[in-house]
C-alpha distance (Angstrom), angle and dihedral (degrees) to the residues before:
residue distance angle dihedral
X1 . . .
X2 3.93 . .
X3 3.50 127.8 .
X4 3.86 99.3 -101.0
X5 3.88 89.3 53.5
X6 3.50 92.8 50.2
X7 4.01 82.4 52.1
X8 3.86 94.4 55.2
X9 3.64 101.4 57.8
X10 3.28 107.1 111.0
X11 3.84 100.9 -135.9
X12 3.58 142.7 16.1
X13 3.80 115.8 -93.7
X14 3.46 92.9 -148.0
X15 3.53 100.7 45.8
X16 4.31 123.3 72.5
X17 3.60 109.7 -91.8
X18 4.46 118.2 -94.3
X19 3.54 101.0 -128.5
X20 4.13 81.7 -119.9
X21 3.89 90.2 91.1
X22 4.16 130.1 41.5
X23 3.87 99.1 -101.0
X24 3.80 95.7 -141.1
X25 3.94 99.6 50.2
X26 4.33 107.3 9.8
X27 3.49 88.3 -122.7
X28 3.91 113.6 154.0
X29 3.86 93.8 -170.1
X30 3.66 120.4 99.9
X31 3.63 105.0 -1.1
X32 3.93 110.3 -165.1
X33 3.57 130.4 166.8
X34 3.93 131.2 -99.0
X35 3.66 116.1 -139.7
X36 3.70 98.7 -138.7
X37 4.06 100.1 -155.1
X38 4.20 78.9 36.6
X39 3.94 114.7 -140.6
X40 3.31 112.8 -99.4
X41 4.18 78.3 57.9
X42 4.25 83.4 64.7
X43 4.25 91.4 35.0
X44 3.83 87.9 60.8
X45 3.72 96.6 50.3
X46 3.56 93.7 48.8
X47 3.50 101.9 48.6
X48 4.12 87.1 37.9
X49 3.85 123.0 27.2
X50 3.86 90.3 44.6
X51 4.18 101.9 47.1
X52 3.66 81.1 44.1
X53 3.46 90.1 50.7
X54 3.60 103.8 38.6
X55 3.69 89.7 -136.0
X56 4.15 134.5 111.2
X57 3.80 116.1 -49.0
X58 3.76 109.6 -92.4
X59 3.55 121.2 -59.4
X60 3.71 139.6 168.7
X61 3.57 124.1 -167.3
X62 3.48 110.4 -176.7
X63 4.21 128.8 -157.1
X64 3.46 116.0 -68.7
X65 3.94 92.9 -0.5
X66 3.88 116.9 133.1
X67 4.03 98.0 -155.1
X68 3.70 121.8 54.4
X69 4.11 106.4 -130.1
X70 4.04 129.5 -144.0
X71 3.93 84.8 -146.2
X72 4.39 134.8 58.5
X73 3.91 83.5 -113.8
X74 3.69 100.7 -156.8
X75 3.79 113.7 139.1
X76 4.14 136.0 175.6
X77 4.14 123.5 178.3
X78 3.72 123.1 -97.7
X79 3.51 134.2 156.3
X80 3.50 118.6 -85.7
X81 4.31 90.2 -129.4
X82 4.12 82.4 59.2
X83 3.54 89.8 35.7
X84 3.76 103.8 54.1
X85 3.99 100.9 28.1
X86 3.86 122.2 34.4
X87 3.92 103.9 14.1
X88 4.22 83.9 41.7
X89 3.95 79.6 51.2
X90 3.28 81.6 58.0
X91 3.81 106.2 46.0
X92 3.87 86.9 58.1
X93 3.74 103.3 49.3
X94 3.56 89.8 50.3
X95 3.90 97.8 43.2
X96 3.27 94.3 81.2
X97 3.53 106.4 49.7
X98 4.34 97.7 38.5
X99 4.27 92.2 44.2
X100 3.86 91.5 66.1
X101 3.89 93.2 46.7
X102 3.84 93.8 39.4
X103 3.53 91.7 56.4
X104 4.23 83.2 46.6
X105 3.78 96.3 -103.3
X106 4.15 103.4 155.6
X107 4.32 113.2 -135.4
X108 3.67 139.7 160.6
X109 3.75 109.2 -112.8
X110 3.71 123.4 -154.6
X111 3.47 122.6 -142.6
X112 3.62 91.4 -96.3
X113 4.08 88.8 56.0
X114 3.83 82.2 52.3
X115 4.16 96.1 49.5
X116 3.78 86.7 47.4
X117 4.09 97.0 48.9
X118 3.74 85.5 35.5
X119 3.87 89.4 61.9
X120 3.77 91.3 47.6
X121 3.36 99.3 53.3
X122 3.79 91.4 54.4
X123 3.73 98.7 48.4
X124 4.03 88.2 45.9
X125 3.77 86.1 48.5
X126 3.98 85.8 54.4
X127 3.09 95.9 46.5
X128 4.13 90.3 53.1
X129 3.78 88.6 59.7
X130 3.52 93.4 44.3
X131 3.74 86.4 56.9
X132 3.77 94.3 61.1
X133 3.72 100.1 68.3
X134 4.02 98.5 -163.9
X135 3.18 104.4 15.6
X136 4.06 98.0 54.1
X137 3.79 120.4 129.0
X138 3.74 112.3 -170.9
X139 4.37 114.9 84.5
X140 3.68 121.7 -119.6
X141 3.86 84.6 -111.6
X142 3.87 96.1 65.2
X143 4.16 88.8 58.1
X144 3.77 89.0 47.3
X145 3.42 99.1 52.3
X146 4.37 84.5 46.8
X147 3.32 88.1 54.6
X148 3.77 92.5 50.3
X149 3.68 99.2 44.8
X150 3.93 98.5 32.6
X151 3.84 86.3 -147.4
X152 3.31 130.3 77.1
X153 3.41 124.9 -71.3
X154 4.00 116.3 -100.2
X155 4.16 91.3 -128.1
X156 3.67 76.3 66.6
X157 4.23 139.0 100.7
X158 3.95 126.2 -176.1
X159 4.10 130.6 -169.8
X160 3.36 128.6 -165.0
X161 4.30 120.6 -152.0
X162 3.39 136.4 145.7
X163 3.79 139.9 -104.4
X164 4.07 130.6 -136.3
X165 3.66 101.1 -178.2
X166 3.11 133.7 105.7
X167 4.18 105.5 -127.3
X168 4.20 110.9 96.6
X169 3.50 96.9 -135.8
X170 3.83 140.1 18.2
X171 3.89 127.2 171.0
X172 4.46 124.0 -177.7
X173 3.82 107.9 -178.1
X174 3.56 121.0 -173.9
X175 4.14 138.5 -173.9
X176 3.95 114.2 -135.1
X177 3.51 133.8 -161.1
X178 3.74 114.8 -144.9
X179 3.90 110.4 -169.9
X180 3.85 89.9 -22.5
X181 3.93 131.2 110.5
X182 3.98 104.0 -110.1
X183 4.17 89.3 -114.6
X184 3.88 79.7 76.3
X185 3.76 129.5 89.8
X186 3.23 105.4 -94.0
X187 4.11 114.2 -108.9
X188 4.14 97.4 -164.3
X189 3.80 138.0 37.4
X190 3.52 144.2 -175.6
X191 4.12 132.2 -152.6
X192 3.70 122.7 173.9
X193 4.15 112.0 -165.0
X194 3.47 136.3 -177.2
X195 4.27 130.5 -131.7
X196 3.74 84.7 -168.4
X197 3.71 108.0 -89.2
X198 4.12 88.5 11.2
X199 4.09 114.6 85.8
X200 3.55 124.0 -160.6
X201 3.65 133.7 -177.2
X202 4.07 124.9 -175.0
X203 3.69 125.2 -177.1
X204 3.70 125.5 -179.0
X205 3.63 145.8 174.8
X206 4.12 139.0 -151.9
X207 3.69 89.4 -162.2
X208 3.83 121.9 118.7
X209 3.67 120.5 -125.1
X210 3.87 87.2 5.0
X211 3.82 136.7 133.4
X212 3.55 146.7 172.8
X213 3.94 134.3 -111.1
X214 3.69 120.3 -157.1
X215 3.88 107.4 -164.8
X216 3.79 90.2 161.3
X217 3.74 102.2 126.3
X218 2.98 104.7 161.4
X219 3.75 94.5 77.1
X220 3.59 96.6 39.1
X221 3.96 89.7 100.5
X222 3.86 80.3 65.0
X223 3.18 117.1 45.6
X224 3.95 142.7 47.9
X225 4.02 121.7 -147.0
X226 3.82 94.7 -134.3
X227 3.87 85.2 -179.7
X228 3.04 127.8 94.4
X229 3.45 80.0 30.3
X230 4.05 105.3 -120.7
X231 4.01 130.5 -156.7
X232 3.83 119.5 -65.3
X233 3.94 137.5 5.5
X234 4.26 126.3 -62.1
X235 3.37 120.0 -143.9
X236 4.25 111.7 -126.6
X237 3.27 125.7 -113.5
X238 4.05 104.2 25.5
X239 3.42 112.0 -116.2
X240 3.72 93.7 -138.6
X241 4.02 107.0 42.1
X242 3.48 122.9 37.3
X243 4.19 112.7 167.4
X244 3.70 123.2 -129.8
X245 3.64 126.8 -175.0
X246 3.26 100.8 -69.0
X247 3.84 102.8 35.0
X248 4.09 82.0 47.3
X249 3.89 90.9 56.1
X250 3.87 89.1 47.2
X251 3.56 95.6 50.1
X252 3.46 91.7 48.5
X253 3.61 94.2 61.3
X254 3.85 96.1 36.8
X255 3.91 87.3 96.1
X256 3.37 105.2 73.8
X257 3.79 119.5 137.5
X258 3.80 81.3 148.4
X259 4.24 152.0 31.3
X260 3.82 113.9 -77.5
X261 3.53 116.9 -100.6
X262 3.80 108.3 -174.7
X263 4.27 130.3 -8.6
X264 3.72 116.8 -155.1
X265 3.69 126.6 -172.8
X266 4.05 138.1 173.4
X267 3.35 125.7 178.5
């Protein structure tokens, strides 16, 4: 690579994306947004959770905001080429499998239920960061090598829980330090989400030769590590652990080989 390529890329790879180019591919053409908890997510809670529910149709209103939305209105850039054809790909292979379990609907996933949710979960988690603007974490270089593999990345981990509650959607992300003083960047993260009674939790790293430890046992009755993907099919939700609000929040900041650099949450 010569110098003047290395001058026309049009962002740093090791550096969170702008918002001025699509994150996955660097395109500048055709920026749309990404609905982060996508709509058909917010279409199944109104036309379930409330009938069920007898209560108002769904609604979020969200800290701060002064209108109360029918959607989780959470949005990040991307192109509309990524938008509308592989990470809409996406959206419909995992519809299937995630609408049942938002809605609380128990099932035995294989592992290829778990690769497929697995890959969700990181793109959404992307997609979170993205959101932020300043305050995002994760370098353009992770998303491009996502979009490459279509899987996620192997510097990555993903659990699986459940949720009681009653709030649709929740996110916690948080920066971590691994082996670096804290007046670093930070090279790792973690972000645990909710799709309403689904809980997910990604952590990942941009650290060579690196890897992750979870010692949290106390949760292990809850949870499943869907990735990397290991041997057999999990039954969903575990009989034995199912979070609440205040077990959620505690999970959510179990994972902390570091200081907190920014909390999110919707409901």
């Amino acid at each position: 690579m010569t110098a003047d390529e290395i001058e026309q890329l049009p962002e740093e790879y090791h550096h969170p994306p702008t918002g001025k180019f699509c994150p996955f591919c660097g395109s500048d053409e055709a920026l749309t947004v990404e609905h982060v908890w996508p709509q058909w997510m917010s279409r199944a809670l109104r036309e379930n959770v409330g009938a069920k529910q007898h209560e108002r149709p769904f609604a979020v209103s969200a800290p701060g905001a002064k209108r109360v939305s029918r959607a989780i209105e959470v949005e990040a850039p991307a192109c509309a080429l990524c938008n509308n054809q592989w990470l809409s790909v996406l959206e419909q292979d995992v519809r299937p499998v995630l609408e049942p379990m938002l809605l609380g609907e128990g099932r035995i996933l294989s592992r290829t239920h778990q690769l497929l949710l697995a890959t969700w979960a990181v793109k959404t988690v992307l997609m979170f960061d993205a959101a932020t603007g300043a305050d995002a974490v994760i370098p353009m270089g992770y998303y491009r090598e996502f979009a490459q593999l279509r899987a996620p990345l192997p510097s990555t981990q993903v659990w699986l829980g459940a949720y009681s509650g009653i709030r649709p959607g929740l996110a916690w992300r948080q920066a971590l330090w691994l082996d670096v003083p804290s007046d670093e960047a930070p090279n790792a993260f973690v972000t645990t989400f909710t799709a309403y009674r689904v809980v997910f939790q990604v952590a990942g790293h941009f650290v060579r030769d690196a890897s992750f430890r979870d010692r949290r046992y106390q949760f292990a009755s809850g949870v499943h590590r869907i990735w990397p993907v290991e041997p057999g099919s999990i039954r969903w939700p575990s009989r034995k652990l199912i979070f609440g609000d205040g077990s959620l929040e505690a999970f959510a900041g179990s994972f902390s080989d570091g200081q907190p650099q920014n909390e999110e949450a919707r409901s």
